[in-house]
PyMOL CGO cylinders between C-alpha atoms (Angstrom):
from pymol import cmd
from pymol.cgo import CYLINDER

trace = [
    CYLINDER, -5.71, 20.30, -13.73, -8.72, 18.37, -15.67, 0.3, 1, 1, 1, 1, 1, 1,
    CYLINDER, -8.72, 18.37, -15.67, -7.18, 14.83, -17.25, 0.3, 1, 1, 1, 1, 1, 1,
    CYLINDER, -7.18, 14.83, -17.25, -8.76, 12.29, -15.73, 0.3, 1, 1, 1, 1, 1, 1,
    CYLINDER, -8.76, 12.29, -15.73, -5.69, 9.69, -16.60, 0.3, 1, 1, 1, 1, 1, 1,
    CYLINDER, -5.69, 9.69, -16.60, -1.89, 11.01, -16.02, 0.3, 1, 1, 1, 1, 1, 1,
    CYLINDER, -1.89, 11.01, -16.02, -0.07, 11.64, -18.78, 0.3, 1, 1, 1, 1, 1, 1,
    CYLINDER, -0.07, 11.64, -18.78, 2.60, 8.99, -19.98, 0.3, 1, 1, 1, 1, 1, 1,
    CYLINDER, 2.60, 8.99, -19.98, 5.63, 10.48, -18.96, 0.3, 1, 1, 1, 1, 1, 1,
    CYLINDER, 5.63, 10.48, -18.96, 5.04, 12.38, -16.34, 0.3, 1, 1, 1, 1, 1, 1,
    CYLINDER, 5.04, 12.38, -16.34, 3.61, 9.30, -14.49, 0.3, 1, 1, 1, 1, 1, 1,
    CYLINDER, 3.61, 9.30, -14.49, 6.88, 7.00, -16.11, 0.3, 1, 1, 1, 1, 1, 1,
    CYLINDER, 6.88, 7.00, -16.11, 9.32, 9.60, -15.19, 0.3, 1, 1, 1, 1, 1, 1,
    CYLINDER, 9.32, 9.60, -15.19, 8.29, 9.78, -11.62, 0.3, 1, 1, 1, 1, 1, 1,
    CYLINDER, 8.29, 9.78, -11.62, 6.75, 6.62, -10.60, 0.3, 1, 1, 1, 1, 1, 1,
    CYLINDER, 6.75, 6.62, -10.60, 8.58, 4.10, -12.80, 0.3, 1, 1, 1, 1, 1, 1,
    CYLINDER, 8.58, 4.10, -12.80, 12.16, 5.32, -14.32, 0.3, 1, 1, 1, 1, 1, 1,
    CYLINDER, 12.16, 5.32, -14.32, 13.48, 7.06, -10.98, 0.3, 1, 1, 1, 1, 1, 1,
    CYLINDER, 13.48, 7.06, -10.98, 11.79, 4.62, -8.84, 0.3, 1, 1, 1, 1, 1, 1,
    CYLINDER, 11.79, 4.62, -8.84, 13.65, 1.84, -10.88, 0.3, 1, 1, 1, 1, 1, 1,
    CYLINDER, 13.65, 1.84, -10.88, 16.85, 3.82, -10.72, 0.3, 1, 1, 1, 1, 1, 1,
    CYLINDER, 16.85, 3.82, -10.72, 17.45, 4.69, -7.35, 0.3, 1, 1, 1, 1, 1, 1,
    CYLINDER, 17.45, 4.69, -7.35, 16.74, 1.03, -6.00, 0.3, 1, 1, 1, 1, 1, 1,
    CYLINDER, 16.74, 1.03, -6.00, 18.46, -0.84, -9.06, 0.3, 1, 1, 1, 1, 1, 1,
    CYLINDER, 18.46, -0.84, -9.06, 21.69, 1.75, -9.09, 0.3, 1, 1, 1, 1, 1, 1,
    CYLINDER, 21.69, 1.75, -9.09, 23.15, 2.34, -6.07, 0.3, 1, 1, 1, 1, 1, 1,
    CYLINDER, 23.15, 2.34, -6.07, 25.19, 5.29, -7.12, 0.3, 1, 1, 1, 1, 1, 1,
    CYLINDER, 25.19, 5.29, -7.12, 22.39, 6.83, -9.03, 0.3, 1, 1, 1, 1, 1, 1,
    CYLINDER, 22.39, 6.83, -9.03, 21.30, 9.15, -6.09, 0.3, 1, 1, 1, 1, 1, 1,
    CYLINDER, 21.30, 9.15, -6.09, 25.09, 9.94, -5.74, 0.3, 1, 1, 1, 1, 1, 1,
    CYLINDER, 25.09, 9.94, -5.74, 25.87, 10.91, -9.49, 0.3, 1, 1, 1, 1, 1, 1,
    CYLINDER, 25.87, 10.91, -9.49, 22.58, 13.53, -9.00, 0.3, 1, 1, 1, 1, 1, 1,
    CYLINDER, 22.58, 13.53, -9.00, 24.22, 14.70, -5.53, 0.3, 1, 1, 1, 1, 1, 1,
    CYLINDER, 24.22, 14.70, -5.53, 28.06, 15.30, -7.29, 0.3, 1, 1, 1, 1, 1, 1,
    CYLINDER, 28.06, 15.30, -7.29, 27.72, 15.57, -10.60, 0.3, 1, 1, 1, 1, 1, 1,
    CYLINDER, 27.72, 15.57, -10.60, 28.02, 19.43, -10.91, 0.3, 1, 1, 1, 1, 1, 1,
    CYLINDER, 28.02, 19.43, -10.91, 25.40, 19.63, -13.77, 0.3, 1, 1, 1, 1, 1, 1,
    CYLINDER, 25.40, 19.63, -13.77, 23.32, 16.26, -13.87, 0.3, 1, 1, 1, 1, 1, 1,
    CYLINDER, 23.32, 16.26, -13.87, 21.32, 17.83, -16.59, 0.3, 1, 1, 1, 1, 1, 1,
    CYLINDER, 21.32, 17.83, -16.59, 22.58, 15.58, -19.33, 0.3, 1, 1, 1, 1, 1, 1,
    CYLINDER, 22.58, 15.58, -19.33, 21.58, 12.09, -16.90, 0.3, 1, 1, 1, 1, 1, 1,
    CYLINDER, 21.58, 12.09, -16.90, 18.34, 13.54, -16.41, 0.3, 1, 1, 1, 1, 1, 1,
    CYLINDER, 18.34, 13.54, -16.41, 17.67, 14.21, -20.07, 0.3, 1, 1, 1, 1, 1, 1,
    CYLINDER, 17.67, 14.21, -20.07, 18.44, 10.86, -20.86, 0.3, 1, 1, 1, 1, 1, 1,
    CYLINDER, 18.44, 10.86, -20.86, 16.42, 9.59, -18.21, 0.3, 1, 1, 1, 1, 1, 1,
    CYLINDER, 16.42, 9.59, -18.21, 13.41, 11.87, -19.91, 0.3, 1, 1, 1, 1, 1, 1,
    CYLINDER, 13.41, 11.87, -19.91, 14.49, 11.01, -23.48, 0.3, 1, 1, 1, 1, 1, 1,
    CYLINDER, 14.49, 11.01, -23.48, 14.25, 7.25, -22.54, 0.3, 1, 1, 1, 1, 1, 1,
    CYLINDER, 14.25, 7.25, -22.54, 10.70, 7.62, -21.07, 0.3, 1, 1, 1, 1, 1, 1,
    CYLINDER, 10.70, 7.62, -21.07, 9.62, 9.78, -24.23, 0.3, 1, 1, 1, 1, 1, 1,
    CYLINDER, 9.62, 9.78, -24.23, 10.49, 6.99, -26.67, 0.3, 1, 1, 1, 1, 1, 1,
    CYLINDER, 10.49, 6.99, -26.67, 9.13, 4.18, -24.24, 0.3, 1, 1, 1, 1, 1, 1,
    CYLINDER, 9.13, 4.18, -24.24, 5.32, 6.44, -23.96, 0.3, 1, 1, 1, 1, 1, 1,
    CYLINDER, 5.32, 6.44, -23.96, 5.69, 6.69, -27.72, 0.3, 1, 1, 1, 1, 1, 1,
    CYLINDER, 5.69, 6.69, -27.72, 6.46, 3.05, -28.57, 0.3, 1, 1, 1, 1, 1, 1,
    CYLINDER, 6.46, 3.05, -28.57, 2.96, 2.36, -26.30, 0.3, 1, 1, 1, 1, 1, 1,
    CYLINDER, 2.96, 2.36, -26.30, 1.28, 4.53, -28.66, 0.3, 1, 1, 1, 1, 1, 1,
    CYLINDER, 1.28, 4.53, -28.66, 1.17, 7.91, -26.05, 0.3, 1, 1, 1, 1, 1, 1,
    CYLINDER, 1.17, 7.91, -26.05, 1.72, 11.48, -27.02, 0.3, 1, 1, 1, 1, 1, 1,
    CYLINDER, 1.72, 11.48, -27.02, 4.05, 13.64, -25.02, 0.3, 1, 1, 1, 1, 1, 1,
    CYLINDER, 4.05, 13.64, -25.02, 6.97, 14.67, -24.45, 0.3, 1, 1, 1, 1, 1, 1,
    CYLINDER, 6.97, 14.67, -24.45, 9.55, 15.24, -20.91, 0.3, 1, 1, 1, 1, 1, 1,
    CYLINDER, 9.55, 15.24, -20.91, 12.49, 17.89, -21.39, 0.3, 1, 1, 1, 1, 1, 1,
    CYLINDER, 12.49, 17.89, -21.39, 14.98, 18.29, -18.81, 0.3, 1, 1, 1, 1, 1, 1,
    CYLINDER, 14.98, 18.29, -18.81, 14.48, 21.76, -19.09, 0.3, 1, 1, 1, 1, 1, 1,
    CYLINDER, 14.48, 21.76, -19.09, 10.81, 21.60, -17.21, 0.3, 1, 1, 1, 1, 1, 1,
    CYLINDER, 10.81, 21.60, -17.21, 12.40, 19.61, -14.40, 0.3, 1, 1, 1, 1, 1, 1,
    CYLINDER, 12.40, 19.61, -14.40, 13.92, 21.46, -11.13, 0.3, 1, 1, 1, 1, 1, 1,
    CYLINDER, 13.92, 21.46, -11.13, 16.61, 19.92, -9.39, 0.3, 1, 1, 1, 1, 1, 1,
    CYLINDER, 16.61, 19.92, -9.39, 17.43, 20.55, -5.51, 0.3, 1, 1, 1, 1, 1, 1,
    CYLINDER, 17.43, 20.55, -5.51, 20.34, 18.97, -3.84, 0.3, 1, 1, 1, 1, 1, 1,
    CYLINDER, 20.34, 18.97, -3.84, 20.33, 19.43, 0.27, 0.3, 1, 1, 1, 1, 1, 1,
    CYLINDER, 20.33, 19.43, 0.27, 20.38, 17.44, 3.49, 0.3, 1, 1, 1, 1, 1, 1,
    CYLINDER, 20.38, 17.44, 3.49, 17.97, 16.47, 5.47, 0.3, 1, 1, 1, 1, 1, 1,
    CYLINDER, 17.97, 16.47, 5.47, 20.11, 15.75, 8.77, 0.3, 1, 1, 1, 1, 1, 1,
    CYLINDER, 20.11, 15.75, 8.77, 22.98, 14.23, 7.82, 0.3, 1, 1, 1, 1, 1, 1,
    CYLINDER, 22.98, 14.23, 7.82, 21.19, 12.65, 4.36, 0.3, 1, 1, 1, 1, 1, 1,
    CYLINDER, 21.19, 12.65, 4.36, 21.90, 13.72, 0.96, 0.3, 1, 1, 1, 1, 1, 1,
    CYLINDER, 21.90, 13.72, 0.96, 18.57, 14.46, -0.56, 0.3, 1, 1, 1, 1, 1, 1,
    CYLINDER, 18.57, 14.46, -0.56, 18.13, 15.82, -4.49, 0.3, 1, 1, 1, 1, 1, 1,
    CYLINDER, 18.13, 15.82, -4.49, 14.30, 16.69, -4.92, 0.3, 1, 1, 1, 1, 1, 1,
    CYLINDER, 14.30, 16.69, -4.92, 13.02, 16.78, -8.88, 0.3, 1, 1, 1, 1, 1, 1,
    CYLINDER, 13.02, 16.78, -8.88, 10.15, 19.32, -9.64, 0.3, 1, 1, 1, 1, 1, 1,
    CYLINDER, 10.15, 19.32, -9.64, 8.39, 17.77, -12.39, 0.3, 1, 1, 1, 1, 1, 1,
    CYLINDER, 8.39, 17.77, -12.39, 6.00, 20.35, -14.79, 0.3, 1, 1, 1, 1, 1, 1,
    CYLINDER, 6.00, 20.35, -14.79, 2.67, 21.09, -13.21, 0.3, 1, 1, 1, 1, 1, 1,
    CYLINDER, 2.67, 21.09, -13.21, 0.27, 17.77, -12.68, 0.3, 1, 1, 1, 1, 1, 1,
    CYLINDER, 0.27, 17.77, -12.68, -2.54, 17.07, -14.80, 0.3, 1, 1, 1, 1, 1, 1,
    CYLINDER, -2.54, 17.07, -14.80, -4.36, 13.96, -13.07, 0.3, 1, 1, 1, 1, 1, 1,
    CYLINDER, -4.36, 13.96, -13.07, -4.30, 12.32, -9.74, 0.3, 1, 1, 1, 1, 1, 1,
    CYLINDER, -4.30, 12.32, -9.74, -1.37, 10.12, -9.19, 0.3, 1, 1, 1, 1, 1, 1,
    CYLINDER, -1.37, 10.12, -9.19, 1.12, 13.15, -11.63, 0.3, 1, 1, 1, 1, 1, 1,
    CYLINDER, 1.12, 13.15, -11.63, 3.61, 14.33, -9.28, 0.3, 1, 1, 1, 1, 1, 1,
    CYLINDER, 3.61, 14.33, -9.28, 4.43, 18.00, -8.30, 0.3, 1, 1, 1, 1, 1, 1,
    CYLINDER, 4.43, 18.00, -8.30, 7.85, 16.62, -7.00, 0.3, 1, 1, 1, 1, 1, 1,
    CYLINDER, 7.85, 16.62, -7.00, 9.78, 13.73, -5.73, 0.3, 1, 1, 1, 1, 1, 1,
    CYLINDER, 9.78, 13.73, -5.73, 12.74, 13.14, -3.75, 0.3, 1, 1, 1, 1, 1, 1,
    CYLINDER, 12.74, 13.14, -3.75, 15.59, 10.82, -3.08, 0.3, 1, 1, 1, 1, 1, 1,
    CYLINDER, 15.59, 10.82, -3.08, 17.14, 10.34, 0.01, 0.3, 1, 1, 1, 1, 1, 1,
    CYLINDER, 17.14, 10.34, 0.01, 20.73, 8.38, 0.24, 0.3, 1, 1, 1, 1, 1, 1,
    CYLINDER, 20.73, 8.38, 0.24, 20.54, 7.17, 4.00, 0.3, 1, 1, 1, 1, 1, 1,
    CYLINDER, 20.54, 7.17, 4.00, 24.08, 5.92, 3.77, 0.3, 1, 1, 1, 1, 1, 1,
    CYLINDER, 24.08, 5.92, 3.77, 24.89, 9.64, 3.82, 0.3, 1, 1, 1, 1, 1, 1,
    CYLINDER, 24.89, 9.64, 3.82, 27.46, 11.94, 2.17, 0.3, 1, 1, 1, 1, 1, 1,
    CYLINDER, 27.46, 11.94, 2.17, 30.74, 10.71, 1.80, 0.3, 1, 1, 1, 1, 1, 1,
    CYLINDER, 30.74, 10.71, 1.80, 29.99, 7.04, 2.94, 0.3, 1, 1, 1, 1, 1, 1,
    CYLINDER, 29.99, 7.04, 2.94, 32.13, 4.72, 0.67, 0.3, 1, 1, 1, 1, 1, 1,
    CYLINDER, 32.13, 4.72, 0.67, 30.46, 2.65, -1.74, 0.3, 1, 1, 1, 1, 1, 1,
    CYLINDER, 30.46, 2.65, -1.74, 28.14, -0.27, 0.20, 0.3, 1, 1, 1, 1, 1, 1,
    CYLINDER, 28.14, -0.27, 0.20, 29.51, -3.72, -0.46, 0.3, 1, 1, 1, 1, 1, 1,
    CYLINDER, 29.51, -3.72, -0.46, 28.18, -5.66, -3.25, 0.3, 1, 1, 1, 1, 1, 1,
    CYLINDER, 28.18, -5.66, -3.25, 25.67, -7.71, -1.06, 0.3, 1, 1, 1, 1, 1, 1,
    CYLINDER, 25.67, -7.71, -1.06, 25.01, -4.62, 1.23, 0.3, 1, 1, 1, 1, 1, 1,
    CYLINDER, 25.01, -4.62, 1.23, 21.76, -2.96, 0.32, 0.3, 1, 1, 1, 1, 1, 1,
    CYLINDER, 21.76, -2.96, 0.32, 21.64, 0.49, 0.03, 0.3, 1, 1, 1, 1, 1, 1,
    CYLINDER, 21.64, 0.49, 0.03, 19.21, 2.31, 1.95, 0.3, 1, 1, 1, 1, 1, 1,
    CYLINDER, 19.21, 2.31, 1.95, 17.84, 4.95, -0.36, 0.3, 1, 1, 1, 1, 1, 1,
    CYLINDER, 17.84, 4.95, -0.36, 14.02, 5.87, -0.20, 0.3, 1, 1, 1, 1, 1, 1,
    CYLINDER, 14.02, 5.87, -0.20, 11.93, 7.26, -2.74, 0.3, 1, 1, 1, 1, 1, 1,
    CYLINDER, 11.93, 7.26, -2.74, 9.36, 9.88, -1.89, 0.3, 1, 1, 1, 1, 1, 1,
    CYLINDER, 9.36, 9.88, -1.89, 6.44, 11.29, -4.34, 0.3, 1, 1, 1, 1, 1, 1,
    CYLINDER, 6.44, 11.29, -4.34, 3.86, 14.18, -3.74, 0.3, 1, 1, 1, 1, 1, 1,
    CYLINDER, 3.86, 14.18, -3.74, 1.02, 13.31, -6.33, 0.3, 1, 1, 1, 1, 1, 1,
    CYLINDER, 1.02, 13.31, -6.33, -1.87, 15.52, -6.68, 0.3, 1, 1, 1, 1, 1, 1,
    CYLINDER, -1.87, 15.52, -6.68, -5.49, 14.09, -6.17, 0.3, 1, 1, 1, 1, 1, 1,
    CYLINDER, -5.49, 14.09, -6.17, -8.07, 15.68, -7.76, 0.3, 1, 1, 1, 1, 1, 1,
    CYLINDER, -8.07, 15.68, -7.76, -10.29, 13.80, -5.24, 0.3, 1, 1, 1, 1, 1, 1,
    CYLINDER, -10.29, 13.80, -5.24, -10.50, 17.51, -3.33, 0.3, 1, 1, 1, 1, 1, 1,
    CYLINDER, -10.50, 17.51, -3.33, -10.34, 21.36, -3.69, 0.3, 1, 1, 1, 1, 1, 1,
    CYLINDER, -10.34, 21.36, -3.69, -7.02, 22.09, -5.44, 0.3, 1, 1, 1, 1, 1, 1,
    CYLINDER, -7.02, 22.09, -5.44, -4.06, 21.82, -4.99, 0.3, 1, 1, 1, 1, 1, 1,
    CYLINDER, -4.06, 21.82, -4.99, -4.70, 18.37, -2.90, 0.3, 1, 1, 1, 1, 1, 1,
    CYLINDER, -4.70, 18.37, -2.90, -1.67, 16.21, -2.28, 0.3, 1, 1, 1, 1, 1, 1,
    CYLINDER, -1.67, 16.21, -2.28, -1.08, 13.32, -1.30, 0.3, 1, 1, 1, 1, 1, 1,
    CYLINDER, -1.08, 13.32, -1.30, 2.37, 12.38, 0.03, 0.3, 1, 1, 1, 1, 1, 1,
    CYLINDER, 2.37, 12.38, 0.03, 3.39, 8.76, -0.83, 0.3, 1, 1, 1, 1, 1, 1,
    CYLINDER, 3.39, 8.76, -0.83, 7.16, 6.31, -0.92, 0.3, 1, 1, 1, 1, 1, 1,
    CYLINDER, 7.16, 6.31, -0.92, 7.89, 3.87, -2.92, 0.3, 1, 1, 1, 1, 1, 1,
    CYLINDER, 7.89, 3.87, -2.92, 9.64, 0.73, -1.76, 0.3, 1, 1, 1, 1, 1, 1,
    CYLINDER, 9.64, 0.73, -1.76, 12.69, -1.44, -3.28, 0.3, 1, 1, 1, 1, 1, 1,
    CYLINDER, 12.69, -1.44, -3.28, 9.80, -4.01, -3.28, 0.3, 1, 1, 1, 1, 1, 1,
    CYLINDER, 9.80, -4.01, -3.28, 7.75, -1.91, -5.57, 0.3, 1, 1, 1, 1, 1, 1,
    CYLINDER, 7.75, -1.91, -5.57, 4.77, -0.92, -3.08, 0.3, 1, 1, 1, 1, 1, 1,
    CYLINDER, 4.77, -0.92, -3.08, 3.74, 1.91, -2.88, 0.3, 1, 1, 1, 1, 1, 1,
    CYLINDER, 3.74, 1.91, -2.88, 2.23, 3.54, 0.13, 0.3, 1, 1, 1, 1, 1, 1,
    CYLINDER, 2.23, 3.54, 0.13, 0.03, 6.19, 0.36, 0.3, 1, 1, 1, 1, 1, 1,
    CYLINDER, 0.03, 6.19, 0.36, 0.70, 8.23, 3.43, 0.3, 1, 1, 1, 1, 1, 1,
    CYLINDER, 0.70, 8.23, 3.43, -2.60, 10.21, 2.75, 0.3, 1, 1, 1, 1, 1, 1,
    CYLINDER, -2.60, 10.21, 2.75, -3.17, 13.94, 2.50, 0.3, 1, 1, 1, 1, 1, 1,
    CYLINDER, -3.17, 13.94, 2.50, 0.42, 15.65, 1.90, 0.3, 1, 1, 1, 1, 1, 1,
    CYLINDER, 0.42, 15.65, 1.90, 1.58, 19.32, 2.16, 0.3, 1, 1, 1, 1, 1, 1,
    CYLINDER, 1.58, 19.32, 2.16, 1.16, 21.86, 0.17, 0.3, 1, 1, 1, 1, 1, 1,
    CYLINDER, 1.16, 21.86, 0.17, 2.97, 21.69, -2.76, 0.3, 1, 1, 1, 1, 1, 1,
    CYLINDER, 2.97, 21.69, -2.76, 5.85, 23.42, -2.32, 0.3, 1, 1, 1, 1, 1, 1,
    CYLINDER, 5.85, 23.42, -2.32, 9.64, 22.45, -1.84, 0.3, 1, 1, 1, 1, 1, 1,
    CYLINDER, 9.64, 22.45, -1.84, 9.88, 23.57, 1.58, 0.3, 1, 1, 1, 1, 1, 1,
    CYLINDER, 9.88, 23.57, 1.58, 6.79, 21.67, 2.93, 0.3, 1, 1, 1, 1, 1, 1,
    CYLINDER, 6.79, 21.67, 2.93, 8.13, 18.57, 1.15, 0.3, 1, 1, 1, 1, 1, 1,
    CYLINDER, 8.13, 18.57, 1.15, 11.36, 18.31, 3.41, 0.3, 1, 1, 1, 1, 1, 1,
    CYLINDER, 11.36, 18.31, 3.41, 9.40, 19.42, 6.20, 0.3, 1, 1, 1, 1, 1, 1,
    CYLINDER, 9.40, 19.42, 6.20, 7.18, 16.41, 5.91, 0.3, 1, 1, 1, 1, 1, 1,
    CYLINDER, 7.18, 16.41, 5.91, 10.26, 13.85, 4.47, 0.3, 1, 1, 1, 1, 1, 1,
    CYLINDER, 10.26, 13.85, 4.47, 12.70, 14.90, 7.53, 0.3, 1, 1, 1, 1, 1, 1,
    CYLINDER, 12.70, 14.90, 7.53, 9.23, 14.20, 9.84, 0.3, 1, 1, 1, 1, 1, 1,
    CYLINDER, 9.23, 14.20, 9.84, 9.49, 10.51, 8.55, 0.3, 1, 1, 1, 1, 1, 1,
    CYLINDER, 9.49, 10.51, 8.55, 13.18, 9.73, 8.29, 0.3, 1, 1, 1, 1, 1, 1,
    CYLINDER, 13.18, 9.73, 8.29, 14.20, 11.70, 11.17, 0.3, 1, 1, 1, 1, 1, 1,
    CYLINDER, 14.20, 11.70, 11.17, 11.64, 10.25, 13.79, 0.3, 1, 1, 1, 1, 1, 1,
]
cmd.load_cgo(trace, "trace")
């Protein structure tokens, strides 16, 4: 873990693509929850960011095969968590997870209803001794807030720390 700038599309995937995706589609974070193999959305999702890293002149390359996918609750919430491949430079994400608080099974919001989804990321920071994260949400706005040091980077200690904030 030595680049000092994050690569292309691991930054777009996580931080720009998804982001845009689960607060622009409102059934985006459902079609990952039901779909019994979302492989195929997520390679498209990758493929898209590939071609948009290479128009901008970047090298690189996302395959859906390098991404993990985890669908589970986190109290009542539908939650799918994306392992992206290992970071290379602060602000790359180990992982990142979407949370539909309209829960499981809730009907379609109406079309000036806005969903609540949010939109967690645990980047690593090479500002310490590795592996340093730092757990941070995006916001329909487009901010995004650093929450400071994050857990360790592993699944489990993501949802712990998630359920800490939505469940509180």
């Amino acid at each position: 873990m030595t680049s000092a700038e994050p690569r292309c599309v691991h930054y777009q995937f996580a931080h720009v693509a998804l982001r845009q995706l689960i607060f622009s589609e409102p059934r985006f974070v459902r079609a990952l929850w039901e779909l019994e193999d979302p492989r195929a959305l997520l390679d498209d999702i990758a493929v898209q960011v590939t071609r948009e890293c290479r128009r901008q002149g970047e090298g690189g390359a996302l395959h859906v095969d390098e991404l993990g996918l985890h669908r589970l609750t986190i109290g009542s919430y539908p939650c799918v968590i994306i392992e992206l491949p290992e970071p290379g430079a602060t602000t790359e994400a180990f992982m990142v997870a979407l949370v539909d608080l309209d829960g499981e099974g809730s009907e379609d919001p109406a079309e000036d209803a806005a969903p609540r989804r949010r939109y967690f990321t645990l980047e690593y920071s090479a500002h310490r001794e590795a592996p340093h994260t730092v757990l941070a949400e995006w916001t329909s706005q487009g901010s995004h807030m650093n929450m400071g040091g994050g857990p360790e980077p592993s699944v489990e200690a993501f949802v712990t720390a998630i359920a800490r904030l939505i469940l509180d």
